[in-house]
N, C-alpha and C positions, 0 to 999 in steps of 0.2 A: 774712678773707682777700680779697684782691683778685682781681677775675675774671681768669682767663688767657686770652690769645685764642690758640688752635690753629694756627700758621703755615700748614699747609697746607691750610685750611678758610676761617679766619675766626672759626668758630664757640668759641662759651664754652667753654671745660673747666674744670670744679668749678664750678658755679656755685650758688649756693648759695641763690637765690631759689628754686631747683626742687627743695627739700630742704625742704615744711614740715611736716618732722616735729619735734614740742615738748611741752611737758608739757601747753600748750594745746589742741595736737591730736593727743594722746595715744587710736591707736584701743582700743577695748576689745576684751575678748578674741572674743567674737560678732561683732564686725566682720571681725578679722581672721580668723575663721574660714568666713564668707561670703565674703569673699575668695579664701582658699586652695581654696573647693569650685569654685571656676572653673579651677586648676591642674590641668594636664595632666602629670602625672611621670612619665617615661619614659627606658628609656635613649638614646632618640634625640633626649630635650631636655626641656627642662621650659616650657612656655607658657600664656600665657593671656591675654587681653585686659589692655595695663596703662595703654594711655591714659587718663588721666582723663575719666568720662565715660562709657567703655564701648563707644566707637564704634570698633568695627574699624578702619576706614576712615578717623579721625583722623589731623591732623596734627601735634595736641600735641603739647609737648614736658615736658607735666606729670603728673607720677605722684601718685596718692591716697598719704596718708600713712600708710593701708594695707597701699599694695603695697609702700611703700618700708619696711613691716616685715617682708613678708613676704622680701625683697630681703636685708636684713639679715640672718636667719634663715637664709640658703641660706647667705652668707659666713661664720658662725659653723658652721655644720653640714661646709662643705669646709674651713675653717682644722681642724677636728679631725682629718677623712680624711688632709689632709696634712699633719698633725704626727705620725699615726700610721704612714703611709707612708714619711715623710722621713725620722725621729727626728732630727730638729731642730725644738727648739723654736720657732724665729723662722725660719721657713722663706719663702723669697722664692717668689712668686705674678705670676704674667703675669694680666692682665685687658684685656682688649679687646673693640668696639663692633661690630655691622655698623651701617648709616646710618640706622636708622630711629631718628625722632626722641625716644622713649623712652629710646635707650639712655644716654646721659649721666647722668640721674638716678636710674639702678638703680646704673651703676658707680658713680659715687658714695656713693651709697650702703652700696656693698659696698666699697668701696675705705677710708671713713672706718671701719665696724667690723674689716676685716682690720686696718689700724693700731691700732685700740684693742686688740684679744686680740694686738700685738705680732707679727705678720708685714710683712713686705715687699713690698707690692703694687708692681708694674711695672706702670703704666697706658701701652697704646698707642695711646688712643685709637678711632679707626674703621680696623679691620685686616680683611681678609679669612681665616674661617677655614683655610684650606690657611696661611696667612701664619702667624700665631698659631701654629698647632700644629707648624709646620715649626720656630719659632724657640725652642717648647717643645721639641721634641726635641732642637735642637741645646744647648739649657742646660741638658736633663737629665743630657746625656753627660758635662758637666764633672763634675770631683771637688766634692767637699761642700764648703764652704771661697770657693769659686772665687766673684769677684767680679759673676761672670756666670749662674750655677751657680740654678736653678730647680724647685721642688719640684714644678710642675704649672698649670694655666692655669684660668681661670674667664672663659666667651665671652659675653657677651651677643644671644642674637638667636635669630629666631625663624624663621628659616631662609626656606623661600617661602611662608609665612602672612599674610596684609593688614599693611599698615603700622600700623595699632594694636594688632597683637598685640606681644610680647615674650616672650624667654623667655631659659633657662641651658642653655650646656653647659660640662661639666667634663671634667678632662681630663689623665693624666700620659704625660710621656714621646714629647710629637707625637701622640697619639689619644685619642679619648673613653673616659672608665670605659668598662671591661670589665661584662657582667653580672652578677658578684658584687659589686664595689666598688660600680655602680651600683645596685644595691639596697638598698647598707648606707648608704649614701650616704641613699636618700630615705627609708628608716625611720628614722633619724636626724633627719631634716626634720621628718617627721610627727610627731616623739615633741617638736621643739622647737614646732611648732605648738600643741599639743595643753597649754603653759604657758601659765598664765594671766600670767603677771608677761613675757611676750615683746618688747610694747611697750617697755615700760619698760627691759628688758635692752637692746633693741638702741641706745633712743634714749640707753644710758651709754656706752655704748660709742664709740657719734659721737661724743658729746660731749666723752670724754676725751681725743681728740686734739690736741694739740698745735695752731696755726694756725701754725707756722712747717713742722714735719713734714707736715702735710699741704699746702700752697703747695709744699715740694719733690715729695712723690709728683706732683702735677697739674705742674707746672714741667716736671718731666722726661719730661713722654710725648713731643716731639721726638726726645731721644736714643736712648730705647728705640724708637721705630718705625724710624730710621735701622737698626738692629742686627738688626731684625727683617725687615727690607726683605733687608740681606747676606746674612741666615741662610737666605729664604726661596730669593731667588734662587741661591745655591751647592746647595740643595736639589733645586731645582727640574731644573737641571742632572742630576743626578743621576736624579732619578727619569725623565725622560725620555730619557735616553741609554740608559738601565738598566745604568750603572757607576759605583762611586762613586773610577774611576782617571780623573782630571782629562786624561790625553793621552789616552785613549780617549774621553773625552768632548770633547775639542777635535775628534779625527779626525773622531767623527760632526757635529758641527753646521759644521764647514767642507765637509764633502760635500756636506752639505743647503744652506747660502749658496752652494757652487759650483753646482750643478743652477738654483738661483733664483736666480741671476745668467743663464743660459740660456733658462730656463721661468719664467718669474714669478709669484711665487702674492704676493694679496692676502688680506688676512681684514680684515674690518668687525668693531670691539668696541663692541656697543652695550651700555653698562654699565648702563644705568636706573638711574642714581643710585647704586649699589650701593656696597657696601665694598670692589668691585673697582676704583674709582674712583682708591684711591691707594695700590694695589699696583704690581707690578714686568710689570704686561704688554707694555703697549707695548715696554719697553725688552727685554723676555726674547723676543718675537716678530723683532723688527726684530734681534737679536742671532743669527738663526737665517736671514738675506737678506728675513725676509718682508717684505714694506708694507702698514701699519696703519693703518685709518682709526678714529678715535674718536668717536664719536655717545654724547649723553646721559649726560659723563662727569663731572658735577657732584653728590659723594655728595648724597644727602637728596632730589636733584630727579628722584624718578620720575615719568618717562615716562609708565607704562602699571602695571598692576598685578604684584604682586613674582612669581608664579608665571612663569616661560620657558618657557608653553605654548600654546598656540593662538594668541590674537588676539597673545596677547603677545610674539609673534615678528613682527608685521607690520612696526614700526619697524624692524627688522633686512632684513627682506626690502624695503622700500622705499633702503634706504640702500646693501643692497649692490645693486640694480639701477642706483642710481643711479652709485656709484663704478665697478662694470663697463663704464657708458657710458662714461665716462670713463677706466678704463684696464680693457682686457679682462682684468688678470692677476688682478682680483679675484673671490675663486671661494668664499668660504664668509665667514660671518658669527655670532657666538655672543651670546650672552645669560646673563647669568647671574642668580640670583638672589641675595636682599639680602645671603647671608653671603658670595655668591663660593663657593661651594663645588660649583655646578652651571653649566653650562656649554652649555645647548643647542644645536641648530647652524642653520643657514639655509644652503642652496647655491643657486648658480646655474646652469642647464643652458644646454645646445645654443641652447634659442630664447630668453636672455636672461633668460627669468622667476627670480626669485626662489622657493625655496619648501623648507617645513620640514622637515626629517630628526626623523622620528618620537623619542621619547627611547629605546625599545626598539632601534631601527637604531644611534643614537649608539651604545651599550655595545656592539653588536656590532661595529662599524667598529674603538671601542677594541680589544676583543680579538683581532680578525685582526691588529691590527696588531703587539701586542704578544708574541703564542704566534709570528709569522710571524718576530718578531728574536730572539725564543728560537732557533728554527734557524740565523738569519744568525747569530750571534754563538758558537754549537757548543754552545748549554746544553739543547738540544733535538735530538737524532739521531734516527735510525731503522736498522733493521737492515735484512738483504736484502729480507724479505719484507714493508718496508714497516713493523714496529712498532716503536714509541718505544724506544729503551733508555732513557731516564729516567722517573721517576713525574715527572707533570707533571700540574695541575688548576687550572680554572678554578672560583670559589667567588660563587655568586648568591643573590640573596634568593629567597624564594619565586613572588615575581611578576614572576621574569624570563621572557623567553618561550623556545619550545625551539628558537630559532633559534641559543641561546648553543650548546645540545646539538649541534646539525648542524656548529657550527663545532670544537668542543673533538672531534668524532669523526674530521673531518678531517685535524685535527692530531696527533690518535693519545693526546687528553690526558682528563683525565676530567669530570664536571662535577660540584658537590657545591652542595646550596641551602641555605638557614639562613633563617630567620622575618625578613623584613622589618626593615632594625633597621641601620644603618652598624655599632653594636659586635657586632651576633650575626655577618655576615660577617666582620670581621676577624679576630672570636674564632676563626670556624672556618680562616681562612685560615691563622692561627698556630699554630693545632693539627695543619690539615695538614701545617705546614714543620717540624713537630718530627717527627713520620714519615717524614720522609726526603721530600714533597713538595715541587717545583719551583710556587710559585702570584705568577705574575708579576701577571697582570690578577685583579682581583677587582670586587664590587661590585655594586649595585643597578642591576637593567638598567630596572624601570619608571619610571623616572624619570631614563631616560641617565645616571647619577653613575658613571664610573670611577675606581676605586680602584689606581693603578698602585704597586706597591712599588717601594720600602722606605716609599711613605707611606702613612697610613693614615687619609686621609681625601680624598672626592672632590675634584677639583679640574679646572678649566675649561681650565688650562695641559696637563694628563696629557690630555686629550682633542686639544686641538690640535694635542699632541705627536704625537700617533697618528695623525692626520690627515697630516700634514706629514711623516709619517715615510713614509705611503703614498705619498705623492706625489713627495717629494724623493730617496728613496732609492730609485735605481733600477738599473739594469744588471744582471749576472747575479746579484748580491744582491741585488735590488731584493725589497723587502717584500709587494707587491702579487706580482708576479712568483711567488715561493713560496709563497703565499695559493694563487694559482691552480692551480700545480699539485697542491699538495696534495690540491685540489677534482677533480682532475680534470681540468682545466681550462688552454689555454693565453695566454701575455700577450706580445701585444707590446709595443713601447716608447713607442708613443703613446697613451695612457690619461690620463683626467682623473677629476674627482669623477663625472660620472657612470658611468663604467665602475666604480668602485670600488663606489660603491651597487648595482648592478644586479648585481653577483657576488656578495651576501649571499643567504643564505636566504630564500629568500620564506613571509612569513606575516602573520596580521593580526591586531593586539592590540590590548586596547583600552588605551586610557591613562588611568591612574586618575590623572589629574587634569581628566577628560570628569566635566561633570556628572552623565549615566547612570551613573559608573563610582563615585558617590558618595553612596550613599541616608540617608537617615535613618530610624531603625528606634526601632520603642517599645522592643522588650526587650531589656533591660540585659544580661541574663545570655547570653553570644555561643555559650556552652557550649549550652544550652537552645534558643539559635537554633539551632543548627549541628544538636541531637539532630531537633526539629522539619522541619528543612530534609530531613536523611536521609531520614525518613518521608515526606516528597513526593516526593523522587529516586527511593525504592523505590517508590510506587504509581505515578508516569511512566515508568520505566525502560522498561517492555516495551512497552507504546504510541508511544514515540517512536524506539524502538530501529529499526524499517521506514524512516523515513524520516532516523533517522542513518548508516544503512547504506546509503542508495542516495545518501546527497548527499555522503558521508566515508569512508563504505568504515568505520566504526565500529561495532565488536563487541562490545567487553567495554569496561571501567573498574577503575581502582583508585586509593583516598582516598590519600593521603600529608598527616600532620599536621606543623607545622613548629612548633617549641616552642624558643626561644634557638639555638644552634647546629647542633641536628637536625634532620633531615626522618624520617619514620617513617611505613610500613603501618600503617593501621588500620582497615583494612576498612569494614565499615559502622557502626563508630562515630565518626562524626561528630562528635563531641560530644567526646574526647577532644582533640580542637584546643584545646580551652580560651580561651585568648585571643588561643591562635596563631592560625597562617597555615593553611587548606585546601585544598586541592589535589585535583581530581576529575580524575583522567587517563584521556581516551578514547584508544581504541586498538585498531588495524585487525583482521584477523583474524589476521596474525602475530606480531600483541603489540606491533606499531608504534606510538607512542602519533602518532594526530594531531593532537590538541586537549588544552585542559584548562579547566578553570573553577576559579578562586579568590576566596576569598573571607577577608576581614579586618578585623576593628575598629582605627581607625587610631588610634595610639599616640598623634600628637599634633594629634589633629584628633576633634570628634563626630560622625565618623560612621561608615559601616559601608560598605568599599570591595568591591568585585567587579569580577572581568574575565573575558572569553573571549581562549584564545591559539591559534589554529586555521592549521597547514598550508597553504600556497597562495595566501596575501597576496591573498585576496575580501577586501574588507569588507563583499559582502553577508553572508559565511559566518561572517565575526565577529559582525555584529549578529543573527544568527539565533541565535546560542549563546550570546550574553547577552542576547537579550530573552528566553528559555528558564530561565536562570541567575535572572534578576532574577526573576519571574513566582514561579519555589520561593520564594525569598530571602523574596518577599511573604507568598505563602502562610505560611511558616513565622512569619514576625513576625505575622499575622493569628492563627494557632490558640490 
């Protein structure tokens, strides 16, 4: 097959030098099983280092003929999921890259076996997840038949992990498997791992392709990204207006260009290379009166490293200082990481400095904004005495902090948490709306990701949205406006970002993507950790209890375990968490909680996360409650 060059890259698509898998280097079955003990499978992705080499921090673009069986094996394992889901045999498959240089020769990989077991892979190339899963929803809704019509997606990437890492997500209908699918899903994997003849299967499977059928799959990722780009954009629309009636969504985004025709707001997209690279922002931003400046928007070519967290905001916060010099209406700046699916922010204040809005602050900014157009738009009332008439809930991971709490009380709506996990939120958000819940904003607040419906996966545009929406929408429906009162609180008409930030909750979290917030621990069993851990919390409890009470006003505690969609009492067994999430809630002497500590083995990462989430925005009071935290944590890994 002859190489194709990607129009809007440059870059190879199929290339088949980075495919040396053959009878010649055919691995054995203990290869590939040293292999797969590096795989991290989770429902929130499956990764593992696939650079050739081993080096994280690689810029290859070549994969062991290993992994590329291992690659293989995932594509045989979801071609069954969705012939079993679809019932169609030959069921058509979206596949797309984020830019890390890895991904080309896994899709391919997986693209040449989904053709041999006879499915229809759609290759899009380098798409940003919210992209991909937007244009998966929109081809699931066609009828069976339909020449557009899609059984479900298979993403390559490994989300904000080093550039040599790699991994899968899967996915029907616009979201990631669900917890049962995703399970059955990777037992499936494991039981295809676990044949000795693997190799050999996958490398027939390539082989039986066709070279003219496969040239058309790689040929036509142009036209599917064109289609994907439509789908995601009319989507996007939608999710950020929060209508899916096209004149009501016009009325809103002519409001927002009229105000910014007035008030001029800029935003800085520093893309770092990303998959955001050659998605629909610029043009969905500027479609909304904003002005857009684009820094580092060449996919593959990172900047800085793929996490949008500490240092890795500084090219954002140097770029929008720089553009505010130049025109002052530039007022925020985002970052995302490699799939596009996160979104961090950078603002500019009063004295011109640049400087980063926490990921904890981000998710709350979303939600005021989005529980605040629930009221402007009448899907959120209240009675005389000030309470809801509608069930309304906002839904968070575990390690959100309770500043979501302070706001959803405000609003008169409830808050509900679920274990860490984009599918365990969703899960539970969808469970809430079949009881009769209203759950507009959802989502992982430690890591800023909002999840704004009807989508069902983070995205950096649903943030902006919220942002732009505080800003642009103003007068006696103004969004901040009804924020404020709701709080208590009055607004005039002259507010910026920094009034908007300085009306949130004050408290101080740590962010587990701070090294302290990310330990390495000998013992395996998290269950045995957590029993361990209990037995230090009960022999400190009473000794430190004097001085949690005169610096917090902290009395009592109580454990909450988070397990898939749940959160649960469980007193002083610890250990019942399992692999879940932990949750130690202090709290004052009227049963106020001030603080909490958490603690979790990360799904797709080795190691073992903790935070402190403490009332009154100190960070000395944070680092006092997780150098506390940490210290047990030790202890119990030492016994």
């Amino acid at each position: 097959m002859a190489k194709i060059t990607h129009p809007g890259t440059g870059f190879i698509v199929g290339d088949p030098d980075l495919l040396p898998l053959s009878d010649d280097a055919l691995p054995s079955p203990a290869d590939i099983g040293a292999s797969a003990s590096g795989l991290i499978l989770s429902a929130s992705g499956w990764r593992k280092v696939f650079a050739s080499g081993g080096d994280e921090e690689s810029d290859t673009e070549a994969v062991s003929p290993t992994d590329l069986v291992l690659a293989g094996a995932a594509a045989i394992a979801f071609a069954a999921l969705l012939r079993s889901r679809s019932g169609a045999k030959s069921p058509a498959v979206l596949v797309g890259i984020d830019s890390r240089p890895t991904g080309p020769a896994i899709a391919d990989a997986m693209i040449r076996v989904f053709l041999g077991l006879g499915l229809l892979p759609r290759y899009l190339f380098i798409v940003a997840a919210p992209e991909i899963m937007a244009y998966s929803r929109s081809c699931s809704a066609l009828e069976r038949g339909s020449a557009e019509a899609a059984a479900g997606f298979a993403y390559v990437s490994a989300s904000h992990n080093p550039r040599g890492h790699n991994g899968l997500k899967f996915g029907l209908a616009g979201g990631v498997l669900g917890g049962a699918d995703s399970a059955a899903l990777i037992a499936s994997y494991r039981a295809l791992l676990a044949e000795r003849s693997l190799g050999a299967r996958v490398l027939a499977l390539m082989e039986a392709v066709e070279p003219r059928e496969l040239a058309r799959a790689f040929a036509g990722c142009s036209a599917w990204k064109r289609r994907s780009v439509s789908a995601y954009t009319l989507f996007a629309r939608e999710v950020v207006s929060g209508t899916g009636d096209p004149g009501a969504q016009e009325r809103l985004f002519d409001e927002m260009a009229e105000t910014a025709a007035r008030r001029p707001v800029g935003v800085v997209a520093e893309l770092n290379g990303s998959a955001r690279c050659l998605s629909i922002d610029r043009d969905f931003l500027e479609g909304l009166g904003v002005r857009v400046r684009s820094v580092n928007d060449k996919p593959r070519e990172f900047a800085h490293r793929i996490v949008p967290e500490g240092e890795s905001l500084r090219d954002a916060m140097r770029e929008l200082e720089s553009a505010a010099a130049e025109d002052p209406a530039f007022a925020a700046g985002y970052v995302p990481d490699c799939d596009g699916d996160r979104g961090n922010l950078v603002v500019i204040g009063g004295d011109r400095k640049a400087r980063p809005v926490e990921a904890q602050v981000v998710f709350a900014l979303a939600c005021v904004a989005e529980l605040a157009q629930l009221v402007r738009d009448g899907h959120l009332s209240y009675d005389e005495a000030g309470g809801a008439r509608q069930k309304a809930a906002v839904v968070v991971n575990d390690a959100t902090s309770m500043r979501i709490n302070d706001i959803a009380r405000a609003f008169g709506v409830e808050a509900f948490r679920a274990e860490t996990g984009e599918a365990n939120v969703v899960g539970l958000a969808a469970s809430l709306r079949e009881e009769g819940y209203i759950v507009r904003i959802l989502g992982e607040g430690s890591n800023g990701g909002n999840i704004t419906y009807p989508s069902a996966v983070r995205d950096p545009l649903a943030t902006l949205g919220a942002l732009l929406k505080l800003l642009l929408v103003r007068g006696d429906g103004g969004l901040f406006g009804i924020w404020m009162r709701r709080s208590g609180r009055e607004c005039g008409e002259d507010f910026g970002v920094d009034d908007i930030l300085a009306s949130l909750p004050a408290y101080a979290t740590t962010s587990v993507f701070e090294p302290r917030a990310a330990l390495r621990v000998r013992t395996a069993d998290h269950a045995a950790l957590k029993a361990r851990y209990a037995a230090a919390f009960a022999a400190e409890w009473e000794g430190r209890l004097p001085a949690l009470g005169s610096r917090f006003g902290i009395a009592s505690w109580e454990a909450y375990a988070s397990k898939g969609m749940a959160e649960t009492r469980v007193g002083a067994d610890f250990a019942a968490s399992g692999t879940g999430g932990l949750r130690i809630v202090l709290a004052d002497g009227s049963g106020e909680p001030r603080a909490f500590l958490w603690m979790r083995g990360s799904g797709t990462e080795s190691v073992f996360r903790i935070m402190a989430d403490v009332a009154g925005g100190k960070p000395d009071d944070e680092e006092y409650l997780l150098a506390w935290h940490e210290s047990m944590v030790r202890k119990a890994d030492r016994a």
